[in-house]
DRENDO-1510 file (C-alpha; in Angstrom, 1 decimal, always signed):
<recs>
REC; n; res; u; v; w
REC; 1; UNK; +7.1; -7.9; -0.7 .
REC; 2; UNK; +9.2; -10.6; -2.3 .
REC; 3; UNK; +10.6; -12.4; +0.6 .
REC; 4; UNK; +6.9; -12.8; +1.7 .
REC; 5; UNK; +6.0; -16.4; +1.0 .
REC; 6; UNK; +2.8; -18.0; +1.3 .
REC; 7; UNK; +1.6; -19.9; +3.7 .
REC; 8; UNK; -1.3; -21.7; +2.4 .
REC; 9; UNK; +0.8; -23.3; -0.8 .
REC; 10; UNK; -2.3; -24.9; -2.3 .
REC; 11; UNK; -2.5; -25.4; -6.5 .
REC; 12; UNK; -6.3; -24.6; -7.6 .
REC; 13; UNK; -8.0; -25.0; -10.8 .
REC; 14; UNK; -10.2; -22.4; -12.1 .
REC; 15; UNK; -12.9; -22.7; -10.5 .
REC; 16; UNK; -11.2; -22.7; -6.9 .
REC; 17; UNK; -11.1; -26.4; -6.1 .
REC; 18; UNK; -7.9; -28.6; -5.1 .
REC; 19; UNK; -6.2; -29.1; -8.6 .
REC; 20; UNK; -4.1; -32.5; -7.5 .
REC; 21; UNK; -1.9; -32.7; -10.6 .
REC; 22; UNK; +1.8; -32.6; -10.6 .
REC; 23; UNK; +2.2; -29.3; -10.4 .
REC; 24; UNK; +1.0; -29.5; -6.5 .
REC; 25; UNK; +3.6; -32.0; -6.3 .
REC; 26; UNK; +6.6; -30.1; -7.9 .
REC; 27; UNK; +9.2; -28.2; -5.7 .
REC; 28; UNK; +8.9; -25.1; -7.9 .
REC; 29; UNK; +5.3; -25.2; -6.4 .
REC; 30; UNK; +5.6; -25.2; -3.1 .
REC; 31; UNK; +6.4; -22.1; -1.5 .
REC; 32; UNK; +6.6; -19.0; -3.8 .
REC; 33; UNK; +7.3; -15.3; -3.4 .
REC; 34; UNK; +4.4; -13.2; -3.9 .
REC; 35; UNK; +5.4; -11.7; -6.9 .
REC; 36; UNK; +5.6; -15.2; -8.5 .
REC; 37; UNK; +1.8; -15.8; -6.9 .
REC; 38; UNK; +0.7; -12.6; -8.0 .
REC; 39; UNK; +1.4; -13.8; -11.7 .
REC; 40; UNK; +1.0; -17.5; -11.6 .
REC; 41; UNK; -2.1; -18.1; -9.1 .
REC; 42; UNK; -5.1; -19.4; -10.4 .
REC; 43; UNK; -3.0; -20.7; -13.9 .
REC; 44; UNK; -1.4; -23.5; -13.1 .
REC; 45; UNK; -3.5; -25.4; -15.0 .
REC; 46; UNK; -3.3; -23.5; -18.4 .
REC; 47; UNK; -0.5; -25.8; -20.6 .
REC; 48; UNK; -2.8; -28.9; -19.5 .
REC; 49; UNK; -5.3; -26.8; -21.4 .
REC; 50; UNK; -3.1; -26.0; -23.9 .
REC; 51; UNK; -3.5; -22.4; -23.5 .
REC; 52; UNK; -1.2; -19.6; -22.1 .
REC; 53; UNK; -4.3; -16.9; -21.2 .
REC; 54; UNK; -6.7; -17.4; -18.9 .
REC; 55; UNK; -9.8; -17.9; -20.8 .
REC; 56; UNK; -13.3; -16.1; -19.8 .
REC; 57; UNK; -16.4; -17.9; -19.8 .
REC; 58; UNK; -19.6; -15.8; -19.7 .
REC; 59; UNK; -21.7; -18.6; -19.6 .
REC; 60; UNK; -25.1; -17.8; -17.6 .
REC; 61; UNK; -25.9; -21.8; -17.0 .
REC; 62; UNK; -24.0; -24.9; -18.2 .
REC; 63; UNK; -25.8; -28.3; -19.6 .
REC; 64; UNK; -25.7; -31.6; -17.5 .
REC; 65; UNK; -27.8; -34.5; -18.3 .
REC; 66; UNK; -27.9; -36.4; -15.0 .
REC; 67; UNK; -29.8; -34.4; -13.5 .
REC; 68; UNK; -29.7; -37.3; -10.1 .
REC; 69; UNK; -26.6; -36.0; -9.4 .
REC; 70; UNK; -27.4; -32.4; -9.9 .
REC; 71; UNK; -29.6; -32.5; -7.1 .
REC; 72; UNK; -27.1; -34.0; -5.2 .
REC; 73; UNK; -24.7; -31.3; -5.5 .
REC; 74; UNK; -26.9; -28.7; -5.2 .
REC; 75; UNK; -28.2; -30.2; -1.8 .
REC; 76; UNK; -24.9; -30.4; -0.7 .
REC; 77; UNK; -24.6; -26.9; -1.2 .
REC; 78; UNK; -27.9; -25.8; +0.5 .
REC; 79; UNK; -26.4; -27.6; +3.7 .
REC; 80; UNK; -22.7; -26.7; +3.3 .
REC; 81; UNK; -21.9; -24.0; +1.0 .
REC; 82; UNK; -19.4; -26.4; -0.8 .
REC; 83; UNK; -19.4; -27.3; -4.3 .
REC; 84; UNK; -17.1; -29.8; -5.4 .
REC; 85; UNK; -15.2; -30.2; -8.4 .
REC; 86; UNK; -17.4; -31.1; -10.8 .
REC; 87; UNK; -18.8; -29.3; -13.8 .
REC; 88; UNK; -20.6; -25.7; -13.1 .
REC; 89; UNK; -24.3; -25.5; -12.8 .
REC; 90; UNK; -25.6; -21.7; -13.4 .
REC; 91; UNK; -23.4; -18.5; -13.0 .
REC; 92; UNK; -25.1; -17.5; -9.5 .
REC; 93; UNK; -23.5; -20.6; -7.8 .
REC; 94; UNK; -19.9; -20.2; -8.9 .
REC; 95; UNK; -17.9; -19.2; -12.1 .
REC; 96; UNK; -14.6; -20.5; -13.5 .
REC; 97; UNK; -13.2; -17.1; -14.8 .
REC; 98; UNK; -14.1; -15.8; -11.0 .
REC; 99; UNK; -13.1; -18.7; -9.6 .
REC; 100; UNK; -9.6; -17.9; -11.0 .
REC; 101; UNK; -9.8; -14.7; -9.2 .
REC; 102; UNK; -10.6; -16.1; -6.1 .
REC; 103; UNK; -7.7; -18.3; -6.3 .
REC; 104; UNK; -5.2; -15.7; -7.0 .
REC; 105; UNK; -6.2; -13.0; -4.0 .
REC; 106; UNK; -6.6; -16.2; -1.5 .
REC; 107; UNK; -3.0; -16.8; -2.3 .
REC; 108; UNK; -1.4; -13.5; -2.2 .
REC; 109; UNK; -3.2; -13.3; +1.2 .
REC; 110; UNK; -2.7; -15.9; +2.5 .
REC; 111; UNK; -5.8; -17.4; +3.4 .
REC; 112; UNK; -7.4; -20.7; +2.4 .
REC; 113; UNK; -9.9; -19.2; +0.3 .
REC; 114; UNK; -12.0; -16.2; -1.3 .
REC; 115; UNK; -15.4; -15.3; -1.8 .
REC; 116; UNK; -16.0; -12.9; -4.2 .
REC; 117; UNK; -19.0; -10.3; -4.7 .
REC; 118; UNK; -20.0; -7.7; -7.0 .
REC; 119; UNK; -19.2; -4.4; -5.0 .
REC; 120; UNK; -16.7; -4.1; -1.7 .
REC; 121; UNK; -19.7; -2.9; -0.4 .
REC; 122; UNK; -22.1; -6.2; -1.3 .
REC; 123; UNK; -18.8; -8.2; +0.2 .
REC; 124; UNK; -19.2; -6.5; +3.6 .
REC; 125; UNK; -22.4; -7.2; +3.7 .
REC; 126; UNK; -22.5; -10.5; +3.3 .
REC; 127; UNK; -20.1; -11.2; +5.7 .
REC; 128; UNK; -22.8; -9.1; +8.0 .
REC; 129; UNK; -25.4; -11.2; +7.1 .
REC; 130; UNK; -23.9; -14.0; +7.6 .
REC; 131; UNK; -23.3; -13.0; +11.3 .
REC; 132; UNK; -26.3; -11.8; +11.7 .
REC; 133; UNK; -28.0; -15.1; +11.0 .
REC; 134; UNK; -26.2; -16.9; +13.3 .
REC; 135; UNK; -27.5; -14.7; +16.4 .
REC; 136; UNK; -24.5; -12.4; +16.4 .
REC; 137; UNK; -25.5; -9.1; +15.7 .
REC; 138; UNK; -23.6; -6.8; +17.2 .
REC; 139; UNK; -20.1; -5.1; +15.5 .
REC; 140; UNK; -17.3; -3.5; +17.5 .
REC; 141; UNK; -16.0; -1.3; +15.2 .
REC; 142; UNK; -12.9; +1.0; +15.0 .
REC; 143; UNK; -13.0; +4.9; +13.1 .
REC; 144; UNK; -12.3; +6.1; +10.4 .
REC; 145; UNK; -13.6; +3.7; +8.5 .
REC; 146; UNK; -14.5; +4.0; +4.8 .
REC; 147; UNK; -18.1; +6.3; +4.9 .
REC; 148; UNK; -20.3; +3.7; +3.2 .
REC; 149; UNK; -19.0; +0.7; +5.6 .
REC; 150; UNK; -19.4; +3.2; +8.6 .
REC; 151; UNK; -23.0; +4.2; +7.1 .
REC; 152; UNK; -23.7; +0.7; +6.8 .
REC; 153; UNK; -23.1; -0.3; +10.5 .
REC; 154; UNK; -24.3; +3.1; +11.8 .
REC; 155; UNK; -27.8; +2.7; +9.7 .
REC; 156; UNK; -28.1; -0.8; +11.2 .
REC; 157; UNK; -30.2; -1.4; +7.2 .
REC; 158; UNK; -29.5; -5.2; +7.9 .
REC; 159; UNK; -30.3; -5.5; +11.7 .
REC; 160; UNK; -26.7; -4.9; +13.4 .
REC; 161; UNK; -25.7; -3.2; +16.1 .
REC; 162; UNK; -22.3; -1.5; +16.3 .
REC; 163; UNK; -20.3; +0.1; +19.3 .
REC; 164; UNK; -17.6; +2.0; +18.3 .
REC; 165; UNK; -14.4; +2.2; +20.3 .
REC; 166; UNK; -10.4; +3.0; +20.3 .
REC; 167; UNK; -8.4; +0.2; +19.8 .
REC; 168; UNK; -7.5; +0.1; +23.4 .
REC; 169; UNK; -11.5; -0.6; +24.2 .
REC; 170; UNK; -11.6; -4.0; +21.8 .
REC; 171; UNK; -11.5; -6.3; +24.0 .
REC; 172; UNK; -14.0; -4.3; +27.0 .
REC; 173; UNK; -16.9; -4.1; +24.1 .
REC; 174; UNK; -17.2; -7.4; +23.3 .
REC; 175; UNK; -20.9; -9.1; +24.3 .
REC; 176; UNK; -22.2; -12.4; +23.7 .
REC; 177; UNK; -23.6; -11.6; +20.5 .
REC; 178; UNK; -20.6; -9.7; +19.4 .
REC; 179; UNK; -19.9; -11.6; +15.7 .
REC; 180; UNK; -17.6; -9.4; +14.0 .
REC; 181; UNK; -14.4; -7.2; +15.0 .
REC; 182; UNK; -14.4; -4.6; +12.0 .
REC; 183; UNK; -11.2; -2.1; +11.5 .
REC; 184; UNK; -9.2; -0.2; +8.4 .
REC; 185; UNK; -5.8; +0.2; +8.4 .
REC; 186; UNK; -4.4; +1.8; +6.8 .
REC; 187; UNK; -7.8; +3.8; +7.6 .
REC; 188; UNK; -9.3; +5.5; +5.1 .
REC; 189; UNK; -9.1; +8.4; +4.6 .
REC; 190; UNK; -6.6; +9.4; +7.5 .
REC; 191; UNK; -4.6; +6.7; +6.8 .
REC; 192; UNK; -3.9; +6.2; +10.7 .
REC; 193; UNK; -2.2; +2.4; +11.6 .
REC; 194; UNK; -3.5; +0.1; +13.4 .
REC; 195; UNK; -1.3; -2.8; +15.4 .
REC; 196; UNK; -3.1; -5.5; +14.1 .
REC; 197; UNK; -1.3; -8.3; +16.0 .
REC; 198; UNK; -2.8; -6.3; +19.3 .
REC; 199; UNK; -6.2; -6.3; +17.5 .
REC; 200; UNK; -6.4; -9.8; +16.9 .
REC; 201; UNK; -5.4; -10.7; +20.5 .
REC; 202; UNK; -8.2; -8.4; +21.5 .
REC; 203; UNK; -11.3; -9.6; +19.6 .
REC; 204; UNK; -10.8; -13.3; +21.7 .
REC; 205; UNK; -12.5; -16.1; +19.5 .
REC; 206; UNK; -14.8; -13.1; +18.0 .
REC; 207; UNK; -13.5; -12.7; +14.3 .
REC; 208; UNK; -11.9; -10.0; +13.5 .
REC; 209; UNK; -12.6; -8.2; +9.5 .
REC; 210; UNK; -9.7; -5.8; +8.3 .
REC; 211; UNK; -10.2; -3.9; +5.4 .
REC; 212; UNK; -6.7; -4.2; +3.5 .
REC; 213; UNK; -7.5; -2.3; +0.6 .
REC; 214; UNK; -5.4; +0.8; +1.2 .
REC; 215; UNK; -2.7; -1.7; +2.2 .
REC; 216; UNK; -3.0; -4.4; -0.6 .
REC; 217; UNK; -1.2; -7.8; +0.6 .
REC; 218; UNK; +1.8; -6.4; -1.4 .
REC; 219; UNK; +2.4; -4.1; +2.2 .
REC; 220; UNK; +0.7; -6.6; +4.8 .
REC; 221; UNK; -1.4; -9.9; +5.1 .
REC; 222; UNK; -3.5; -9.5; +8.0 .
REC; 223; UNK; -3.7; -13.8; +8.0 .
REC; 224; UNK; -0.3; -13.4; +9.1 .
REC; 225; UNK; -1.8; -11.1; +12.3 .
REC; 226; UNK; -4.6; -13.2; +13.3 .
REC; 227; UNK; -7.5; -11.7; +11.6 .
REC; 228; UNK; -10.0; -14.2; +10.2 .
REC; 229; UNK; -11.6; -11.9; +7.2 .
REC; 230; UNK; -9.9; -9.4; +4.9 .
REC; 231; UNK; -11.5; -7.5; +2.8 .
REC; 232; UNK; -11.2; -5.4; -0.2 .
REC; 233; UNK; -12.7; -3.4; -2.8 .
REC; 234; UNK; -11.8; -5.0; -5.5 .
REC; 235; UNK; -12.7; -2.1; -7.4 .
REC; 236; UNK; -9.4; +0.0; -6.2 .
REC; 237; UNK; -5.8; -1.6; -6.6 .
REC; 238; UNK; -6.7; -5.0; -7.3 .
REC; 239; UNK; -8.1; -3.8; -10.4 .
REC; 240; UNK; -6.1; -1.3; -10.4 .
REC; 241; UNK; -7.2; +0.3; -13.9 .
REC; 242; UNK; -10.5; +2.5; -12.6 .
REC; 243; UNK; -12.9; +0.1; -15.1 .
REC; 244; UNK; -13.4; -2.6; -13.0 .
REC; 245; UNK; -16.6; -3.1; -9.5 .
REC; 246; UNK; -16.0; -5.9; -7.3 .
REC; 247; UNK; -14.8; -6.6; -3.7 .
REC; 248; UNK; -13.7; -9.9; -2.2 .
REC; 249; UNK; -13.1; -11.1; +1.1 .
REC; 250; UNK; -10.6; -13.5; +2.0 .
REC; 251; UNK; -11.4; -16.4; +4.8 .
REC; 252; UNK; -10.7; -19.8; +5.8 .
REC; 253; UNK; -12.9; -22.1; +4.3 .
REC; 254; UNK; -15.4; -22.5; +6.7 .
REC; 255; UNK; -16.4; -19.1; +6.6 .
REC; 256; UNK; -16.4; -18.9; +2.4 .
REC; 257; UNK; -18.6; -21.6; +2.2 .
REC; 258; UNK; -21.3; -19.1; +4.7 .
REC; 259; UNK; -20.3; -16.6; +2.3 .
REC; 260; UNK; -21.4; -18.7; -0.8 .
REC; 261; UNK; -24.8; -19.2; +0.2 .
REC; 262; UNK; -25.3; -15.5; +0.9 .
REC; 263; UNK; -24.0; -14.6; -2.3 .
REC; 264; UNK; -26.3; -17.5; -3.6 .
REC; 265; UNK; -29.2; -16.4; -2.3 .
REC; 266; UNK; -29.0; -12.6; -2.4 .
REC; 267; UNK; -27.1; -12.6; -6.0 .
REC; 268; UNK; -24.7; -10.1; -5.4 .
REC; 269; UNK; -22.4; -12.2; -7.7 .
REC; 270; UNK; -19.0; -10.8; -9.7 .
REC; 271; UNK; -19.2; -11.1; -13.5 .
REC; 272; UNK; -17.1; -12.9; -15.2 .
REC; 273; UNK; -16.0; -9.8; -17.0 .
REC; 274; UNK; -14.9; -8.5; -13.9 .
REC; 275; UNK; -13.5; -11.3; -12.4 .
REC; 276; UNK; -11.5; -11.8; -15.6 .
REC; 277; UNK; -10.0; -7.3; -15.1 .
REC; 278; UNK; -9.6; -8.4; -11.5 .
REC; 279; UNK; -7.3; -11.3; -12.1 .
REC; 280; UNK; -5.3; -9.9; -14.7 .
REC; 281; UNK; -5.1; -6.9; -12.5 .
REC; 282; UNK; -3.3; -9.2; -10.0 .
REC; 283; UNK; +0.1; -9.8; -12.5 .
REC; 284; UNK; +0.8; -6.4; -11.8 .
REC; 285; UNK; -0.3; -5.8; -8.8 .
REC; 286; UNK; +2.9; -6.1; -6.8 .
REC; 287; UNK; +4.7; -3.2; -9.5 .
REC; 288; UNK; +1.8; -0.9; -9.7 .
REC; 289; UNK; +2.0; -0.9; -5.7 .
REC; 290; UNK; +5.8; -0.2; -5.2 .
REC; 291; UNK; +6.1; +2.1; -8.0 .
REC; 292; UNK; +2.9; +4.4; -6.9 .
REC; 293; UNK; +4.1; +4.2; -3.2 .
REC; 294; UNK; +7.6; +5.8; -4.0 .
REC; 295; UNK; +6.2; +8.7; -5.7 .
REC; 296; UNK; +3.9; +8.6; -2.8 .
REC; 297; UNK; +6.4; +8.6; -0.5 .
REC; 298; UNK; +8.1; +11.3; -2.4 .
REC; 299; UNK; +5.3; +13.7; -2.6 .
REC; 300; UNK; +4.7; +12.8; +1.2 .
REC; 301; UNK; +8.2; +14.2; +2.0 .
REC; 302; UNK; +7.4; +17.3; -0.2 .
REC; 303; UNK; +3.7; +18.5; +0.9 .
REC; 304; UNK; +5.3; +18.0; +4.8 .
REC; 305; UNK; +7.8; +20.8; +4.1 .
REC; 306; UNK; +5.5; +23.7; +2.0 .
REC; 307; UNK; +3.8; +25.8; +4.4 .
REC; 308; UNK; +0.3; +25.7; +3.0 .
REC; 309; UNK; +0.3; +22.3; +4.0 .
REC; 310; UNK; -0.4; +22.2; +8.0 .
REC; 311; UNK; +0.2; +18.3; +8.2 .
REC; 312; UNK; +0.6; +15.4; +6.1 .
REC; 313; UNK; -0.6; +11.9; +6.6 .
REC; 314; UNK; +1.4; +9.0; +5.4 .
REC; 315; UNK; +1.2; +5.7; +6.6 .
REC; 316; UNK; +5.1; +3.8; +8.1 .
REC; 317; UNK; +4.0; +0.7; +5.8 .
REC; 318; UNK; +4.4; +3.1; +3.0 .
REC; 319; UNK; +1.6; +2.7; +0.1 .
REC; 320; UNK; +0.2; +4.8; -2.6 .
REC; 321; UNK; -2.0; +6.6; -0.5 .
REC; 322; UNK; -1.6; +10.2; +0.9 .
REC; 323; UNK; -3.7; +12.5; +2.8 .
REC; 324; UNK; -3.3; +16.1; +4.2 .
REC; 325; UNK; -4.5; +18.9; +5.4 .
REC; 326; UNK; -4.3; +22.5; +3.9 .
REC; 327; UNK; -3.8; +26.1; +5.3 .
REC; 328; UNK; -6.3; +27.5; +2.7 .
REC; 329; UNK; -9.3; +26.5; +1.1 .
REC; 330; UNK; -9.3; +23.0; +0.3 .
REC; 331; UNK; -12.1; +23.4; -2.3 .
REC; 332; UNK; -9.7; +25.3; -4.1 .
REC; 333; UNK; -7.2; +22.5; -4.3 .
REC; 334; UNK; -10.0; +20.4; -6.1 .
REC; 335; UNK; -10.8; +23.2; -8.3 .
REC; 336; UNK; -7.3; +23.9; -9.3 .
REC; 337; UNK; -5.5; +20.3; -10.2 .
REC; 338; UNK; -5.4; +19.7; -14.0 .
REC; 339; UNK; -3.4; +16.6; -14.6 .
REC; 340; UNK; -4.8; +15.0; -11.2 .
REC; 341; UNK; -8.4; +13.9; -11.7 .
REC; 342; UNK; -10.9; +15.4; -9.0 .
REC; 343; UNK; -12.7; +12.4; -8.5 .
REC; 344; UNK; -13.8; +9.4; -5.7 .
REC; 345; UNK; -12.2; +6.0; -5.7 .
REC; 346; UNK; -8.2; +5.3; -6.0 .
REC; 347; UNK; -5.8; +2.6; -6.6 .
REC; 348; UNK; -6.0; +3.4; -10.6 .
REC; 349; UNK; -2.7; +4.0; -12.7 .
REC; 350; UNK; -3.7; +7.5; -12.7 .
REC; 351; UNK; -3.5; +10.1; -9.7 .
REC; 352; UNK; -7.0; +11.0; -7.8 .
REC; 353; UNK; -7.7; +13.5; -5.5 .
REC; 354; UNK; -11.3; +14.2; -3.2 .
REC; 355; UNK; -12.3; +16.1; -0.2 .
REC; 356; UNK; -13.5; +13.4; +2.0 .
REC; 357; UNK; -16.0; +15.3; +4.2 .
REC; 358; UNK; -17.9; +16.2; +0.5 .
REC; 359; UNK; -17.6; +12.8; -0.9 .
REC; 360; UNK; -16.5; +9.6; +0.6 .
REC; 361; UNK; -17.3; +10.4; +4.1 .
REC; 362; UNK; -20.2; +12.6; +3.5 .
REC; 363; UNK; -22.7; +9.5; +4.8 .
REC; 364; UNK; -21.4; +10.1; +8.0 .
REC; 365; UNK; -22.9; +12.4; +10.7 .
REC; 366; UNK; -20.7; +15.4; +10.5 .
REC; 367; UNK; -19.7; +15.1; +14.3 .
REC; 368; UNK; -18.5; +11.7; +13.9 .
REC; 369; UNK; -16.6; +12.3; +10.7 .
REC; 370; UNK; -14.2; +15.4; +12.8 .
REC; 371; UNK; -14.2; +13.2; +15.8 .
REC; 372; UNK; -12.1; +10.4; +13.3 .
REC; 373; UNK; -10.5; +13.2; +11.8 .
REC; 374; UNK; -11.8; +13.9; +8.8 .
REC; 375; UNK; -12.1; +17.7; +8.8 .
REC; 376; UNK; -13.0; +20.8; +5.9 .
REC; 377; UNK; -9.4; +21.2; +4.9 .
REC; 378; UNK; -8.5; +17.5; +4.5 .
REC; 379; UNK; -7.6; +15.8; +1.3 .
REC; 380; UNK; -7.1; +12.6; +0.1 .
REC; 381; UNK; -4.8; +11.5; -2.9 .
REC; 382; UNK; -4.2; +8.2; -4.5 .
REC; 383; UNK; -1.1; +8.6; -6.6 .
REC; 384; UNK; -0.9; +6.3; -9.6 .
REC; 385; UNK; +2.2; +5.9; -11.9 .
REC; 386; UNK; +3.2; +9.3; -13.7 .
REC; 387; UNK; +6.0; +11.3; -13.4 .
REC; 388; UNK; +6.5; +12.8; -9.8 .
REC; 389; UNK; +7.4; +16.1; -11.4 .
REC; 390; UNK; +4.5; +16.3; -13.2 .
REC; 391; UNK; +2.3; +15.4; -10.2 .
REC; 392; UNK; +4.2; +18.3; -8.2 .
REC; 393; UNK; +3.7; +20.6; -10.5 .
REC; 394; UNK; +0.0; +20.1; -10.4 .
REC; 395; UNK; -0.1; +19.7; -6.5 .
REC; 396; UNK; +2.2; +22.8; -6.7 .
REC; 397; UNK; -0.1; +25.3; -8.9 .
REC; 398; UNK; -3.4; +23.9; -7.2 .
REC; 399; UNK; -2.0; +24.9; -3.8 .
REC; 400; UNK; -0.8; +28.1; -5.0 .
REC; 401; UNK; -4.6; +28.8; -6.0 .
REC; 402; UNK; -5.7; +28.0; -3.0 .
REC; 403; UNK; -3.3; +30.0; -1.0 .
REC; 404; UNK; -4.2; +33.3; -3.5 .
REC; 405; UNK; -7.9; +32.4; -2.9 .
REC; 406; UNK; -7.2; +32.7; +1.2 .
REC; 407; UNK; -5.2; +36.3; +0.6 .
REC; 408; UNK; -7.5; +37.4; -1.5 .
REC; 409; UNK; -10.4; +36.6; +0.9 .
REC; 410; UNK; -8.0; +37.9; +4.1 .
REC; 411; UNK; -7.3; +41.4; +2.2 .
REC; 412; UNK; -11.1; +42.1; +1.5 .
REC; 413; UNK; -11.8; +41.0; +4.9 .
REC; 414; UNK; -9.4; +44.0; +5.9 .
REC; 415; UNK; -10.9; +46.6; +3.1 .
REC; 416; UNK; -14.0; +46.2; +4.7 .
</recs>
């Protein structure tokens, strides 16, 4: 929102260092409303460069011909994770176009700093292994969660445990090796809301991860609730375009430099390219957020009041997210949209709609997905920026399909 300021008021270079020039000292640099952060951070240093675009460098490795203190700074990141602010030394250990990216989403949330990683996904799990390698393998985790992060933990693939609970039985699961708190909320895909404040006090000294990607820090910076990760796929709203992978998880720097090594060694690294789409996609972020949310919002108050809609899920923060449940066949819906794409993934400028139990959530056993509530006739949307009239009129004619599809089925039920 714009009266959010941030906390953490740091000026970084591109590659995610301290940049102490005299913009860190200016007042117009001191505390600045997030939709000045969203367009400024990680580009303060541009008219030193003489340049007003963020430049991308695709570089795979970078020359250095003292190669004394090369070793140096590469054995100062075997034992710390920290590089400092010299020149880069090969793409897998940091990149400046990325770096920029990191800068900006550590701003907007908040945090001290950001890691990022190819995939959401990739993210996640590198803030498992990490854990995990310090003797802490076991997750408290609360449902829904999104189906691959719940597969993930469920599988135990990387050698975690998980105990999943309600909110209210946080702070009762926790065990000496608990090394991660892990919630959603918004959740996806029933968009329920979680009081994250109350979370946080739970988990104790045990850190707890929120996934913010439904929310975005335009709606809420779970920093600002006492969560010590946030993650995101980058690929959804930070992006926001549908062309971009990544994810990114923002920490305090103690944790990011773990993080660094286990990207390090495991290469799940962003590309530049991608970093480049994400950061750009940040400018905008705050407007493509508030504008899809109130058509959300709108369609929301309409798909409560038709009666083949049996309930509606919308989160109180708002967002561009909605999800509900229909009276006919929900397949149908999916079959019958024309200017909504039928597809997985959201956050793009365009509207998306999936059945959750087929798609997103279809890695989780079928008993665990209706106990979170994600049933047959439940569908999730992710309104983008058209017209709300033309969206309704899509929504409108897809649910008349289905409707006629369970009438049609109900009458020949009868004529036999």
């Amino acid at each position: 929102m714009d009266s959010t300021r941030d906390t953490d008021a740091r000026d970084t270079d591109g590659r995610g260092t301290d940049a102490r020039d005299s913009h860190a000292a200016h007042p117009a640099f001191a505390r600045r409303a997030l939709t000045t952060e969203a367009v400024h951070a990680g580009r303060e240093d541009l008219a030193g460069l003489g340049l007003h675009a963020p430049p991308l460098d695709l570089s795979t490795t970078y020359p250095s011909y003292d190669s004394r203190a090369e070793a140096e700074r590469i054995d100062t990141f075997a034992a710390t994770g920290e590089l400092d602010e010299g020149p880069p030394v090969y793409a897998r250990l940091g990149n400046p176009t990325v770096g920029r990216f990191e800068t900006g989403l550590a701003r907007l949330e908040g945090a001290e700093s950001a890691v990022a990683f190819a995939s959401g996904m990739a993210a996640l799990t590198a803030v498992l292994m990490v854990r995990i390698a310090a003797g802490l393998r076991h997750v408290v985790a609360v449902r829904p969660l999104y189906g691959c992060s719940d597969h993930l933990l469920t599988a135990g693939l990387l050698g975690s445990e998980v105990t999943w609970v309600d909110p209210a039985g946080i702070a009762e699961a926790i065990r000496p090796d608990t090394g991660l708190v892990l919630v959603e909320s918004p959740a996806n895909p029933t968009l329920a809301e979680l009081d994250l404040r109350a979370v946080a006090h739970a988990c104790g000294t045990v850190p707890l991860l929120v996934d913010n990607t439904f929310a975005t820090p335009v709606l809420q910076r779970p920093v600002e609730s006492g969560a010590r990760l946030v993650l995101h796929s980058a690929t959804k709203y930070l992006g926001g375009h549908g062309d971009v992978l990544g994810g990114v998880v923002a920490c305090d720097e103690e944790f990011a430099r773990s993080l660094r090594q286990v990207r390090f060694a495991t290469g799940g690294v962003l590309h530049p390219l991608a970093g480049y789409l994400l950061h750009r996609g940040l400018a905008t972020l705050p407007v493509r957020v508030r504008a899809a949310s109130a058509t959300a919002a709108e369609l929301a108050q309409r798909l409560a009041a038709d009666p083949r809609v049996s309930r509606v899920h919308y989160p109180r923060i708002g967002g561009a997210m909605v999800s509900f449940e229909v009276t006919g066949e929900a397949h149908e819906v999916i079959a019958g949209v024309r200017l909504i794409t039928p597809a997985v993934s959201l956050g793009s400028v365009d509207t998306l709609i999936q059945h959750p139990a087929s798609i997103s959530h279809r890695v989780v056993a079928e008993g665990d997905r209706r106990a979170a509530g994600v049933g047959e006739k439940l569908l999730r949307m992710s309104v983008g920026l058209e017209d709300v009239e033309d969206l309704w009129a899509d929504l409108d004619g897809a649910l008349g399909g289905a409707g006629a599809a369970r009438v049609g089925a109900a009458r020949g039920t009868a004529a036999g």
